[in-house]
C-alpha positions as CSV (number, residue, x, y, z in Angstrom):
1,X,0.0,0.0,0.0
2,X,1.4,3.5,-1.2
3,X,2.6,5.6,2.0
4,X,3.8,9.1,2.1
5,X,7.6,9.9,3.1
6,X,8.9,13.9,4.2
7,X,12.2,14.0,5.8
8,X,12.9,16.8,7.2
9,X,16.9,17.8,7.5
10,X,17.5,20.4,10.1
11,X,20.4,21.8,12.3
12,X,20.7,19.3,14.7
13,X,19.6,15.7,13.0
14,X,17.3,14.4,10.2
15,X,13.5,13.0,11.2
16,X,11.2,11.3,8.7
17,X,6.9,12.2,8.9
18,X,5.3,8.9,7.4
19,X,1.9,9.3,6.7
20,X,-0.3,6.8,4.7
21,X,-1.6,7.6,1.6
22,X,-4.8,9.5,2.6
23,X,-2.8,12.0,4.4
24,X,-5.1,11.6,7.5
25,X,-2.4,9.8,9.7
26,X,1.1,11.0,10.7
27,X,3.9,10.0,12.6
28,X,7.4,11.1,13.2
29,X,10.0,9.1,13.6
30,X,14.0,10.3,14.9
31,X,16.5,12.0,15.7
32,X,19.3,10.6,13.0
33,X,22.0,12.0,13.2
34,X,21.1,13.7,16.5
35,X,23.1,17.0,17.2
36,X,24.6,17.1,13.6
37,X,24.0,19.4,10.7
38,X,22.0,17.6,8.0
39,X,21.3,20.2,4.9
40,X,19.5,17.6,2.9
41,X,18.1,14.2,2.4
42,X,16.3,12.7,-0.7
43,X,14.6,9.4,-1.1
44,X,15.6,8.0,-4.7
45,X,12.1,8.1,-7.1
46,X,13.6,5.4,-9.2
47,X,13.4,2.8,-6.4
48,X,11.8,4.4,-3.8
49,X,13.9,2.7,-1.4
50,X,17.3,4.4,-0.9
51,X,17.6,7.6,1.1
52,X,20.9,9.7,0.8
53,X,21.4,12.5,3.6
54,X,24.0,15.3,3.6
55,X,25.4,15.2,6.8
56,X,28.1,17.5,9.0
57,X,29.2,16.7,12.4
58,X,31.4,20.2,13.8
59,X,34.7,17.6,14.8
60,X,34.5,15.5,12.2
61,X,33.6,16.9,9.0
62,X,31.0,16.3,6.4
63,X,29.9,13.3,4.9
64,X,26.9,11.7,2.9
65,X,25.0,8.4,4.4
66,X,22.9,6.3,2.5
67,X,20.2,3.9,3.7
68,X,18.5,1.5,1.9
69,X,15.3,0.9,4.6
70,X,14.1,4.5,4.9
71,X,16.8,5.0,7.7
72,X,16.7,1.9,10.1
73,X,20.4,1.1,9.2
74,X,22.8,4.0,7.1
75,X,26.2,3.6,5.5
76,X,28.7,6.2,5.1
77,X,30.2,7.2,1.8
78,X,33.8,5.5,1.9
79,X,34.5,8.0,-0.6
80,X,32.6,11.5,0.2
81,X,32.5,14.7,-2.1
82,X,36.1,16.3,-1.9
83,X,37.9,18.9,-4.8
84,X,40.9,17.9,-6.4
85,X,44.2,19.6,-5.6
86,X,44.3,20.9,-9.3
87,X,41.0,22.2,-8.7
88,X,42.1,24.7,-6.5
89,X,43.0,23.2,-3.4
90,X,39.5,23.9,-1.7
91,X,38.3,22.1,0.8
92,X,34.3,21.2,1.0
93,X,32.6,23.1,4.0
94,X,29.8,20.8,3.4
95,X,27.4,19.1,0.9
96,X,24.6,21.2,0.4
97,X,22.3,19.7,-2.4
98,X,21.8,16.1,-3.5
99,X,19.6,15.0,-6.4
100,X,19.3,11.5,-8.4
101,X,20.1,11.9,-12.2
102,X,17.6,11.1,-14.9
103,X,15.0,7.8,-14.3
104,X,17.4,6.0,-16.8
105,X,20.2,6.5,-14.4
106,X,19.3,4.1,-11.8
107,X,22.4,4.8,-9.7
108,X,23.8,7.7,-10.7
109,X,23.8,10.7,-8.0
110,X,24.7,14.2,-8.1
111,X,25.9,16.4,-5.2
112,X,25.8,20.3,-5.1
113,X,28.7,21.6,-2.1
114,X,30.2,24.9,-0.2
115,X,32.4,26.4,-1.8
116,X,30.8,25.9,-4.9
117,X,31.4,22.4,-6.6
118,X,29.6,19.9,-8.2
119,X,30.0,16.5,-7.8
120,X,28.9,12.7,-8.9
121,X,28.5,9.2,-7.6
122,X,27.9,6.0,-10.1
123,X,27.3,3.8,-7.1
124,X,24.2,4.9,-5.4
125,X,26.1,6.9,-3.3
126,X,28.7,5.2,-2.0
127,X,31.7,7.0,-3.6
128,X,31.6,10.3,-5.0
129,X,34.1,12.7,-7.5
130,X,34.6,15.4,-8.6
131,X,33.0,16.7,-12.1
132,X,36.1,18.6,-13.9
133,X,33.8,19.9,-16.8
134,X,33.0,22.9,-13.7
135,X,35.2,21.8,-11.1
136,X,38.4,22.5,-12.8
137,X,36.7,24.8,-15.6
138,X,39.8,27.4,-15.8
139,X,36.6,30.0,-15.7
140,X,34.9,28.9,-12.7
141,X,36.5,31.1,-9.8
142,X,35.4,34.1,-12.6
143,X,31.7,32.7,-12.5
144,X,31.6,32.1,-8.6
145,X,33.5,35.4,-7.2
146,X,35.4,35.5,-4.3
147,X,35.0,35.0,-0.8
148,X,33.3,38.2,-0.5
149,X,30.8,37.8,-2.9
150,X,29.2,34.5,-1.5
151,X,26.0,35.1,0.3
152,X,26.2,35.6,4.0
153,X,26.0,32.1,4.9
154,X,28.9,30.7,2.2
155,X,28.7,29.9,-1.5
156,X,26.6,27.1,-2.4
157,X,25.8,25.2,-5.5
158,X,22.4,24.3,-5.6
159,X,19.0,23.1,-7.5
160,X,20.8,20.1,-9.6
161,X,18.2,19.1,-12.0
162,X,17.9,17.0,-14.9
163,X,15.8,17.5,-18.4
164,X,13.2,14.5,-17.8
165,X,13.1,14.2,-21.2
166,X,17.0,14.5,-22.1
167,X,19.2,12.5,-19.1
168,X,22.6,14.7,-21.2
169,X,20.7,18.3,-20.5
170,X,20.9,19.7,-16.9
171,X,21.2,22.5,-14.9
172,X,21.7,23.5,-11.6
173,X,21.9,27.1,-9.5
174,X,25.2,29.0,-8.0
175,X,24.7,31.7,-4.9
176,X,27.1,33.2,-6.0
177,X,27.7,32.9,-9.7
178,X,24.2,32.5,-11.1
179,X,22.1,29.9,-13.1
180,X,24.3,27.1,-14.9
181,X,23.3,25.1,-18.3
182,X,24.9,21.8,-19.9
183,X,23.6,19.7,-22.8
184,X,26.6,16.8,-22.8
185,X,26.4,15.3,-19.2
186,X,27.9,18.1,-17.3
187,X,30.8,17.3,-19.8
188,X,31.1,21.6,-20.2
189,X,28.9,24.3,-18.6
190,X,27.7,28.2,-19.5
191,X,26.5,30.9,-17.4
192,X,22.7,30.9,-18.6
193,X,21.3,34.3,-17.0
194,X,20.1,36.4,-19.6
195,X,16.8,38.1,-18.9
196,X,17.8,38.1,-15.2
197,X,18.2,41.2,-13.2
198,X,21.3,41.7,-11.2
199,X,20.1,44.7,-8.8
200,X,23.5,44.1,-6.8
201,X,26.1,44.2,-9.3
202,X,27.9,46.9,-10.6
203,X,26.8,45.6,-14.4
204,X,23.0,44.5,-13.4
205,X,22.6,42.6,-16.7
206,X,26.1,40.6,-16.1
207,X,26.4,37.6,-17.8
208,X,27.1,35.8,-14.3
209,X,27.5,36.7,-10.4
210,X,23.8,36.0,-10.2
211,X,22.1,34.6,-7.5
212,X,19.3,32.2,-8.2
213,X,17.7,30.9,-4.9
214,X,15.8,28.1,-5.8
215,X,15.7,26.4,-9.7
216,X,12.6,24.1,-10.6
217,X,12.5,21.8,-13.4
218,X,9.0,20.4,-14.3
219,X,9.3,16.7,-13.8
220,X,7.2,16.1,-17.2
221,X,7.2,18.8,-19.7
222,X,11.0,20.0,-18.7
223,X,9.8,23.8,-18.5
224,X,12.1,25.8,-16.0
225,X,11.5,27.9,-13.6
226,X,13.5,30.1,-10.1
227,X,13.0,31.8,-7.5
228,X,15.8,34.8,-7.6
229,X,17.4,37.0,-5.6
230,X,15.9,39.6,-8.0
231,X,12.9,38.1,-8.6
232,X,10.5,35.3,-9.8
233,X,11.6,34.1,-13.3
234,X,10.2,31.1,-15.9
235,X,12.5,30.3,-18.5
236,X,11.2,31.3,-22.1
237,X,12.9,28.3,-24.5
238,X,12.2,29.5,-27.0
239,X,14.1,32.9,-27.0
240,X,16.8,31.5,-24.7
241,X,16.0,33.5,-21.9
242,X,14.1,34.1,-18.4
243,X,11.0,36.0,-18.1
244,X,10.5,37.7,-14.4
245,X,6.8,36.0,-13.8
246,X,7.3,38.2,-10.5
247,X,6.2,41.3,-11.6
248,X,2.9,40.1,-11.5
249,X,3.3,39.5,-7.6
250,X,0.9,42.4,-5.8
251,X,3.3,45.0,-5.2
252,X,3.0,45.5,-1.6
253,X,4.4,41.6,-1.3
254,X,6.7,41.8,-3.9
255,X,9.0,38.8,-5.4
256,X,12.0,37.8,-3.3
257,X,11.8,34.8,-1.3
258,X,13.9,31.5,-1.0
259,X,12.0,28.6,-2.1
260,X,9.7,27.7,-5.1
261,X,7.6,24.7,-5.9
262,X,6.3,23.1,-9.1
263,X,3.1,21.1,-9.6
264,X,4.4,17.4,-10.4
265,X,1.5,17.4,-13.1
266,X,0.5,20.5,-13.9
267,X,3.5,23.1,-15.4
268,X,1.5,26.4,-15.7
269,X,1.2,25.6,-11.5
270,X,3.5,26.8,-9.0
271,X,4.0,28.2,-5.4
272,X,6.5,30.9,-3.7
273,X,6.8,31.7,-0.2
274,X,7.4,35.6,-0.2
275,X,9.7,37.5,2.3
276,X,10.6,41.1,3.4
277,X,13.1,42.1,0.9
278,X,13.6,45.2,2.5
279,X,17.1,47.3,2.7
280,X,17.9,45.1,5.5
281,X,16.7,41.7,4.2
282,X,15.3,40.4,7.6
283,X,14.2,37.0,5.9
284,X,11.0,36.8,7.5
285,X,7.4,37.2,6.2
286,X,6.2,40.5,5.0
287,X,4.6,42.2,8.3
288,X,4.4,38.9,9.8
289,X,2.1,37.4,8.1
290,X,3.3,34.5,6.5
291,X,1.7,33.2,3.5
292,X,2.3,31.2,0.0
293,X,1.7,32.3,-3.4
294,X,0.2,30.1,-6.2
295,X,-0.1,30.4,-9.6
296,X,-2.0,28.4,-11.8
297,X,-0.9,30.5,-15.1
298,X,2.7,29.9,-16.1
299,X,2.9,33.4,-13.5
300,X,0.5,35.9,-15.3
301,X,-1.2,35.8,-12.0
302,X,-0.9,35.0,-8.2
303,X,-3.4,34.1,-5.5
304,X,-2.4,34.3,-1.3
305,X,-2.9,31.3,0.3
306,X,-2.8,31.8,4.3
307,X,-5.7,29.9,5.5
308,X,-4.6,28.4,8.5
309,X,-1.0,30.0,8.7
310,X,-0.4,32.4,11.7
311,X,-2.5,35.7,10.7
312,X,0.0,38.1,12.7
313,X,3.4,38.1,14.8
314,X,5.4,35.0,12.8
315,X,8.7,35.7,12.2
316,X,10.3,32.8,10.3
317,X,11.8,31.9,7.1
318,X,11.4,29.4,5.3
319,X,14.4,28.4,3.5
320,X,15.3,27.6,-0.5
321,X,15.3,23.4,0.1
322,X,12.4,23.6,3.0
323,X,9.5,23.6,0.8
324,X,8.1,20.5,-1.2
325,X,5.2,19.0,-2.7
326,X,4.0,15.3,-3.0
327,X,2.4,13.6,-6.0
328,X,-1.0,12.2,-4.5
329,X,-4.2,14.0,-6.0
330,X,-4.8,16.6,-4.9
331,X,-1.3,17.9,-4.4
332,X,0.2,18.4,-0.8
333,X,2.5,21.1,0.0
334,X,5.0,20.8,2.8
335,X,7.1,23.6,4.2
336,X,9.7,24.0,7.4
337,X,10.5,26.6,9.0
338,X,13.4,28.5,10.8
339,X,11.5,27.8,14.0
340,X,11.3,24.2,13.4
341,X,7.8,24.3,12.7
342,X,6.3,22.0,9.5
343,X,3.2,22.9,7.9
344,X,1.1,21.0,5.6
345,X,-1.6,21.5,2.9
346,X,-3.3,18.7,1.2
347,X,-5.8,20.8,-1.1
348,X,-3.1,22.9,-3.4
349,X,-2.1,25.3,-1.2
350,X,-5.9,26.4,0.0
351,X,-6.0,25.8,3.3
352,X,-2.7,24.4,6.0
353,X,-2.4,22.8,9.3
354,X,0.5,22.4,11.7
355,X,2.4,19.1,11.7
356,X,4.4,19.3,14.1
357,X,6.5,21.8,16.2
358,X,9.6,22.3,17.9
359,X,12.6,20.7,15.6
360,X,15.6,22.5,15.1
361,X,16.0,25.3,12.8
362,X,14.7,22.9,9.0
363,X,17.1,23.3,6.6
364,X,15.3,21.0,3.9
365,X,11.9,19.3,3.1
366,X,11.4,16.6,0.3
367,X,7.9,14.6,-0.2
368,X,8.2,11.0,-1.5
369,X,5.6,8.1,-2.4
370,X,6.8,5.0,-1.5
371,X,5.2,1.2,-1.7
């Protein structure tokens, strides 16, 4: 019998919410990990079996586990994420992103780290390397910037995604550096920014130094879509460049925010979860009043959705990776917060509930059907 799967990777360990498939019963089951960082765990959708978590204890470094019974026993990598020393002699702060490669791929694994690097595993997880076509790319610190360009919290690459209907197309997102395209395996990459605003540059329409927040491939149709630093974007195909959807936000909300969520079915629907993006960027929701977004027109227009949510006096965030959606009908919408707080809708978006309160600061959501 199909059950539902959201783990939930936060400051201080990873927990799982199992629910069954009506979405009426819940459990939570944890700590893993108890007391260490986890930025991100993924339960494979080719087998629907294997979970891989991002992992970072403070003494000993970061790792990636993988489990193969939805966390009753893990394995560590014997091999994790780590650059080459012709690639710079960095050293990975941790591994930020993890995403399976194309349904074809069964074992094949990609990994998005601080400082920015990109890496890949051909084992399911179990050994990982580097992927030279960015990695050692003699343009790559040029795309990236320096130090003091990363985002307050460290460069990070991010939103690895594959074309579901071309396993050699991918792209994935660099805070700093900007959105990132390759059609031969990851064999070479461009900078793929055109159409985006760069408010914060000295060159606002740069070719890269970007800052995407959150990228979103349709799982069927392919379209593309992010939530930026400078706004809400879809990707027009067809003129090879991104259209800021976001202008359509109401104005008093505007469009900055971290995460963004695509309708497994549907790809005209999304949601956003909007934040102040005042002078002083307090990451927290406009007044308060914490609310998503939806749109169920490719972004021509947006509806609020708060029914349920706190109607005054919340002050979280809601992070890039801490917002997801399942694949049961109607769709269900999960998000964390920076209060370790994880609301749930299971009509679109229309109306949410609590799920459960204080985890550690969430770091990442994911949603997963399993049998």
């Amino acid at each position: 019998m199909a059950r539902l799967l959201v783990p939930v990777a936060t400051r201080k360990g990873l927990w799982i919410l199992e629910a069954d498939a009506r979405r009426r019963s819940w459990r939570m089951e944890g700590p893993h990990f108890l007391g260490q960082v986890v930025n991100h765990a993924v339960i494979d959708p080719r087998d629907r079996r294997t979970l891989l978590a991002a992992v970072k204890a403070g003494h000993l470094g970061h790792t990636i586990y993988r489990s193969e019974d939805f966390g009753r026993t893990w394995e560590e990598a014997s091999r994790p994420p780590a650059f080459e020393k012709a690639e710079g002699g960095e050293s990975v702060s941790h591994v930020f992103w993890l995403a399976p490669a194309h349904a074809s791929e069964r074992d094949r694994w990609y990994a998005g780290t601080s400082p920015q690097g990109l890496f890949v595993s051909e084992d399911a997880g179990r050994t990982w390397s580097g992927m030279a076509g960015f990695n050692a790319n003699p343009d790559r610190r040029k795309w990236i910037g320096d130090a003091q360009d990363a985002p307050p919290d460290g460069g990070t690459l991010h939103s690895i995604h594959v074309d579901p209907n071309n396993s050699r197309h991918m792209y994935f997102g660099c805070s700093s550096g900007g959105v990132f395209e390759s059609r031969d395996h990851g064999a070479t990459w461009h900078p793929f920014n055109r159409g985006c605003a760069a408010d914060f540059l000295a060159d606002p329409k740069a070719e890269y130094g970007h800052d995407p927040h959150c990228l979103r491939v349709h799982p069927v149709s392919g379209d593309v879509y992010q939530q930026n630093h400078c706004g809400i974007y879809r990707l027009d195909r067809a003129r090879g460049r991104w259209d800021r959807i976001g202008r359509h936000m109401p104005l008093e909300i505007g469009d900055v925010g971290f995460p963004m969520v695509l309708h497994p079915r549907d790809p005209e629907t999304a949601w956003v979860f909007p934040m102040d993006g005042g002078t002083v960027w307090p990451r927290m929701p406009i007044q308060g009043r914490p609310a998503a977004y939806r749109t169920r027109d490719g972004g021509a227009t947006w509806e609020r959705q708060d029914r349920g949510l706190p109607p005054a006096q919340a002050w979280f965030t809601v992070k890039r990776q801490a917002m997801a959606a399942d694949s049961f009908d109607p769709v269900g919408l999960y998000f964390g917060t920076t209060g370790g707080e994880v609301w749930a809708s299971f009509d679109e978006g229309a109306s949410w509930r609590c799920l459960t309160l204080h985890l550690p600061h969430v770091y990442a959501i994911e949603a997963a059907r399993v049998d």
